[in-house]
N, C-alpha and C positions, 0 to 999 in steps of 0.2 A: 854500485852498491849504495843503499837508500843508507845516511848516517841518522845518528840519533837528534843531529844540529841542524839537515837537513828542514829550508825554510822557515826556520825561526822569526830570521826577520821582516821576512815578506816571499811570498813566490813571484816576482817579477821576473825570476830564469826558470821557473819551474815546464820540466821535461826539456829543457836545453844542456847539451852536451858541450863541455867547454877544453880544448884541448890548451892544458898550459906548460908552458915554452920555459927553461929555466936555464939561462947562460950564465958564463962566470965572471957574473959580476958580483962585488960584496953586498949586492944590492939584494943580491940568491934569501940572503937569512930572513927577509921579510916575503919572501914567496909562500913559505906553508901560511902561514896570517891571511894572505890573499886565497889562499884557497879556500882556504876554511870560510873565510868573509864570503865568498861566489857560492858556496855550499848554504849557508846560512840563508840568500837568497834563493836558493831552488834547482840551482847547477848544481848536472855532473860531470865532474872534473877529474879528468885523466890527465896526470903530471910525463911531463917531457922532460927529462935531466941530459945537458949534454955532458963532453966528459971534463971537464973544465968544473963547470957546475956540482960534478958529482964529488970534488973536492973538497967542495967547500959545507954540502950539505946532503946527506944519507939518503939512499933510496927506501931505509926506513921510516923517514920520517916524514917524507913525503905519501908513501902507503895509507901512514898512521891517518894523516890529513885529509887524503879524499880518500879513504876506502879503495881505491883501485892500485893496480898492477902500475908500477912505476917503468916508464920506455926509456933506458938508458942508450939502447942501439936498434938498428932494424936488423929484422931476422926477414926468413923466407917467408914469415904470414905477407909480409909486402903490408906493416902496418903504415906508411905514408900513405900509399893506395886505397888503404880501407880507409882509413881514418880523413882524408881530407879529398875526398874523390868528388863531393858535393853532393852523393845519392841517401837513399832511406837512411842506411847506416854511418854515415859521415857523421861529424861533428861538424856544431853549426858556427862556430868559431874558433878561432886561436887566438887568445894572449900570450905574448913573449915578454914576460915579466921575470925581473931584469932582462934587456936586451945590451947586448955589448957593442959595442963600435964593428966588430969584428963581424958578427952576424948580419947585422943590417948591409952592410958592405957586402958580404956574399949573397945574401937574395936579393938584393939589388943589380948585381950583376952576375944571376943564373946558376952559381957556383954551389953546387949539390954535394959536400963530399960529408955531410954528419946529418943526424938524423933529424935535427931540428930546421935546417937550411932545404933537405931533401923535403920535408912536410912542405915547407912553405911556397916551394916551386910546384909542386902538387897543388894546395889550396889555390896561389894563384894563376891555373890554369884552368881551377874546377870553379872559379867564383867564391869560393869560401872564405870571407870574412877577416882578417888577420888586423890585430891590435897590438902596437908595439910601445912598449912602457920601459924607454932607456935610463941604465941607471951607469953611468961613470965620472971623470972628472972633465973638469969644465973647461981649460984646454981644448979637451980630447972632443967634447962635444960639438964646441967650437968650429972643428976642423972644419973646410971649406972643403973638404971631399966627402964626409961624411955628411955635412949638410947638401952637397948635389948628391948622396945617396939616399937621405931624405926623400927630399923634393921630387926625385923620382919613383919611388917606391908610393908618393902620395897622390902623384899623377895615375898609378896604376892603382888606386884604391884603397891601400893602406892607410889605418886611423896610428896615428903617431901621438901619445897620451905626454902634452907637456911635462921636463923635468922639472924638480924645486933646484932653483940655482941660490945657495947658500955654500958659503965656507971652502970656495973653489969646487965648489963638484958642482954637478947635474944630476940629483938624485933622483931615485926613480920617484914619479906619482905617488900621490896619496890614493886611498882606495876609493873614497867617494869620486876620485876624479876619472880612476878608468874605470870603475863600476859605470856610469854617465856615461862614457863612450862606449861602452861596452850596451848597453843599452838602445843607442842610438845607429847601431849598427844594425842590432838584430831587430828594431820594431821601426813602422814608418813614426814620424816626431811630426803627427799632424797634430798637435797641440803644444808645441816648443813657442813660450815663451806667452804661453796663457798661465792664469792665477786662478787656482780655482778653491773653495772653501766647504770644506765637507763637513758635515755633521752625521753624528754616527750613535749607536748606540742608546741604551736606558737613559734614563735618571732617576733618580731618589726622591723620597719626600718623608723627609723623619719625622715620625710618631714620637717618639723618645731616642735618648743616647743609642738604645736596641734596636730598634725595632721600624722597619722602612713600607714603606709603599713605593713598589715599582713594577716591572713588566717585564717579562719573557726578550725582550729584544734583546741581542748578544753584539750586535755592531758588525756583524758578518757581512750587509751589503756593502755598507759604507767602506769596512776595509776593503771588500776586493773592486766597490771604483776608484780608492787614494790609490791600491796598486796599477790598477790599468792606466791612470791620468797621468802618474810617475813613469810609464813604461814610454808613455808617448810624448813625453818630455815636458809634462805639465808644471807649474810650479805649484805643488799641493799644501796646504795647511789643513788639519782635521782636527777637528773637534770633539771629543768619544768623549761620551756618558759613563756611564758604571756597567763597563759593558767587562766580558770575561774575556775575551780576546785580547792578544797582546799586539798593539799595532806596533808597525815597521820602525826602525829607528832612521830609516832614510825619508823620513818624511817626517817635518815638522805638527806636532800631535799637542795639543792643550789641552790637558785634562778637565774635566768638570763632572758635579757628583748633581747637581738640580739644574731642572728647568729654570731660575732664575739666573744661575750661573752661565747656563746656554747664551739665554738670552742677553746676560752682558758681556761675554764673548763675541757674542755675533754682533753685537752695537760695535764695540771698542774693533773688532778686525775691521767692518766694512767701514769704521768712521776714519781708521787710520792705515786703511792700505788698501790699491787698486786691485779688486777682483774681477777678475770675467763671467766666473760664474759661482752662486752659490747653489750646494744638490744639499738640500736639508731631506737627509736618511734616518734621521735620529729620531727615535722614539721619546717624547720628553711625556712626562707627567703631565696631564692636563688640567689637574688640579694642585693647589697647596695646602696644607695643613695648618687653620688658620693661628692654632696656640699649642703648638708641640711641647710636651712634656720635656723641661729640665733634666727630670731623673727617671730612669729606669721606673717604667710602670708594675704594678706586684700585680701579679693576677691570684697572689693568696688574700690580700686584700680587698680587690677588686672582681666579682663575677662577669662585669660589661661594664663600659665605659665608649660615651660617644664621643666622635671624632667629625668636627666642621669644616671642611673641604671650601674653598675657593676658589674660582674657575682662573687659570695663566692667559694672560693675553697671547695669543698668535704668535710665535716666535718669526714665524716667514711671514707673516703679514708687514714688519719693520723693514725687509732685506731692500726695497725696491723705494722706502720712503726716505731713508738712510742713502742710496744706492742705487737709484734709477735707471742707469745703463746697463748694471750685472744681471745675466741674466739666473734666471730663477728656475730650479727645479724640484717641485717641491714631491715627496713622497707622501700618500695616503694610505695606512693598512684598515682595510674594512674587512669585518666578520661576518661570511655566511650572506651577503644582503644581496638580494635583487635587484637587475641593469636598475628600478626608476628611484631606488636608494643610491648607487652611484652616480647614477646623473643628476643626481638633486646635489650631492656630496662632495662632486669635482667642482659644478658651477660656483658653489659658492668658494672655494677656494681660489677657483681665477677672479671672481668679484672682490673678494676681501684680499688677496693679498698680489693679483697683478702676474701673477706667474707664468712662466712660459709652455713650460709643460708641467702636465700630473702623474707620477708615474704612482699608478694603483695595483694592490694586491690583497689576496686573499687570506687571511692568518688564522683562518677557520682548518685550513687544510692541515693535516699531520701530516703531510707529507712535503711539506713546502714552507716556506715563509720563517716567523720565530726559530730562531737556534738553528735553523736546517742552514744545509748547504747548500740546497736546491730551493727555488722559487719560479715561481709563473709571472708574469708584470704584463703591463696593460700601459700604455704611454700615451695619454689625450693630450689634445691644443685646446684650445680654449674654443674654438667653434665645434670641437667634438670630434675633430677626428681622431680614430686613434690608431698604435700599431698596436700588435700583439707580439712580446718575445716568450714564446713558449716556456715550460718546464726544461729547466736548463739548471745547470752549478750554478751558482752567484758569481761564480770567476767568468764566468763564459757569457751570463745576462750584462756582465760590464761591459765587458765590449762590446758586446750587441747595442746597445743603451750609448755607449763615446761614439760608435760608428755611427749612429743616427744623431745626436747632437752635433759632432764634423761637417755632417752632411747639412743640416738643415741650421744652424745657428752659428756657426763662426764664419 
């Protein structure tokens, strides 16, 4: 059941099924948070209560949280079987958030008698994914049999999401930490431990306190590459315009409303921190306004009134003079023009600002480009070659677009 929270904060789980595990630990009452968080990212989340678990917290209010049918036991559907079998209809992970000493100890050693131990003997027969997030006292964590049932369960694949050890316990994970593994499970992490710098989105150029000059771009490519670079374990920073989209709050986001602002963003990141790559997606104002009205302009007073425009220096023309090693990807939207207007259009781009690739498009199209969700792109090097990623989502051109950067520049 699609909620109304559903992907708020980014889709990096979206159309993944996420089976979560809920043992009795008091760790339980921060489980519906975690669902709802895994929701918010684009999973759907089918809650598991065992009956320990169901003590402590309602299979109402786990319903409430993800929308689905709460599995307090197995019946004759045989949902272990359906549900962690590893085919079409499986789910593509399990978190056992809280997980108790008790549990891990029983799939550790094969021991099927409840409905959450009986899944996970399933999953790990079927290949299916399983993330365990223990929450008890520290002692108990301690124990040197539950640590060789650890270690063995990690031999056999299982992602064990470190506890916070404060105040004699071992409590469970915070959410950003087994969100991260959770992540790392379901996507290859062939960019774990790259910095990459995104630029997304409008800018502004104020006429008066009212009244702006800007552009149709909504930030839509830019977000869905901070989400695929984040899926692949990127360390993303993005920089969004005045754009209407709400970016992820799992990924660190610096606001800015002009191209001047851009631009001393983009000086201040690359002058004080190592990036790999900068993908400048953003649409910045090409001009400035060179004596913007103080006050609101009357147009009962005024029938026309002109306005002096100034042309912005090159925002990615700085990224590589600043920044020489990072490489550069710079975006081009051209309207309606003929191949010997983009080939005039690209070259000067790799001339003037050194870039590695051009990723170009069409914003002539109504059916693509500005505000859509769909685009067509065009990816040249600098001696001209180029790829084509067809008419596709902007979720789907992103990973087209990382698969070919992995391959050819890191």
């Amino acid at each position: 059941m699609k909620l109304d929270i559903s992907s708020i904060k980014g889709n990096e789980l979206e159309g993944k099924k996420i089976l979560l595990c809920i043992t009795g630990s008091v760790s339980s009452m921060e489980s519906p948070r975690i669902a709802r968080e895994l929701i918010k990212h684009g999973a759907d989340v089918i809650p598991v209560l065992s009956r320990s678990a169901s003590k402590l917290i309602g299979s109402q209010l786990l319903h409430w949280a993800t929308g689905n049918e709460v599995i307090t036991s197995l019946t004759g559907k045989m949902e272990h079987v359906q549900l962690a079998n590893g085919g079409n209809n499986s789910v593509d992970l399990i978190l056992i958030a809280p997980c108790t000493s008790n549990t891990i100890g029983k799939i550790a050693q094969g021991i099927s008698d409840d409905s959450i131990s009986t899944i996970c003997t399933v999953a790990l027969g079927s290949d299916v994914p399983i993330v365990i997030a223990s929450g008890m006292h520290e002692p108990m964590y301690d124990n040197p049999i539950l640590q060789n049932n650890i270690s063995l369960l990690q031999k056999y694949g299982v992602t064990f999401v470190s506890p916070l050890i404060e105040n004699n316990k071992a409590k469970m994970a915070n959410f950003d930490d087994i969100f991260n593994e959770i992540l790392s499970k379901l996507f290859i992490q062939d960019l774990a431990n790259t910095n990459i710098l995104i630029t997304t989105g409008p800018t502004i150029e104020k006429i008066d306190p009212v009244r702006v000059i800007t552009n149709n771009s909504s930030g839509k490519t830019g977000l869905a590459l901070a989400n695929e670079a984040k899926k692949r374990g990127a360390n993303v920073t993005l920089i969004y315009g005045d754009g209407r989209e709400s970016p992820p709050t799992s990924i660190r986001t610096i606001r800015v409303s002009t191209s001047q602002q851009l631009l001393d963003v983009t000086i201040d990141e690359l002058s004080n921190h190592n990036y790999d790559f900068y993908i400048a997606s953003a649409a910045p104002s090409d001009f400035r306004i060179l004596d913007p009205s103080p006050e609101k302009i009357s147009s009962r007073e005024k029938n026309s009134f002109n306005i002096q425009l100034e042309a912005y220096p090159k925002i990615i023309n700085s990224v590589k003079k600043i920044s020489p090693t990072t490489k550069l990807i710079a975006f081009k939207a051209l309207f309606d023009s003929d191949s010997t207007n983009v080939s005039k259009s690209i070259s000067e781009i790799f001339n003037d600002s050194r870039a590695d690739y051009v990723i170009v498009n069409d914003v002539s199209r109504k059916d693509a480009g500005f505000a859509s969700d769909y685009n067509e792109l065009t990816m040249f090097t600098s001696d001209h070659d180029s790829v084509n990623f067809p008419y596709n989502t902007k979720k789907k051109l992103s990973k087209s677009i990382f698969d070919h950067i992995v391959k050819n520049l890191t």
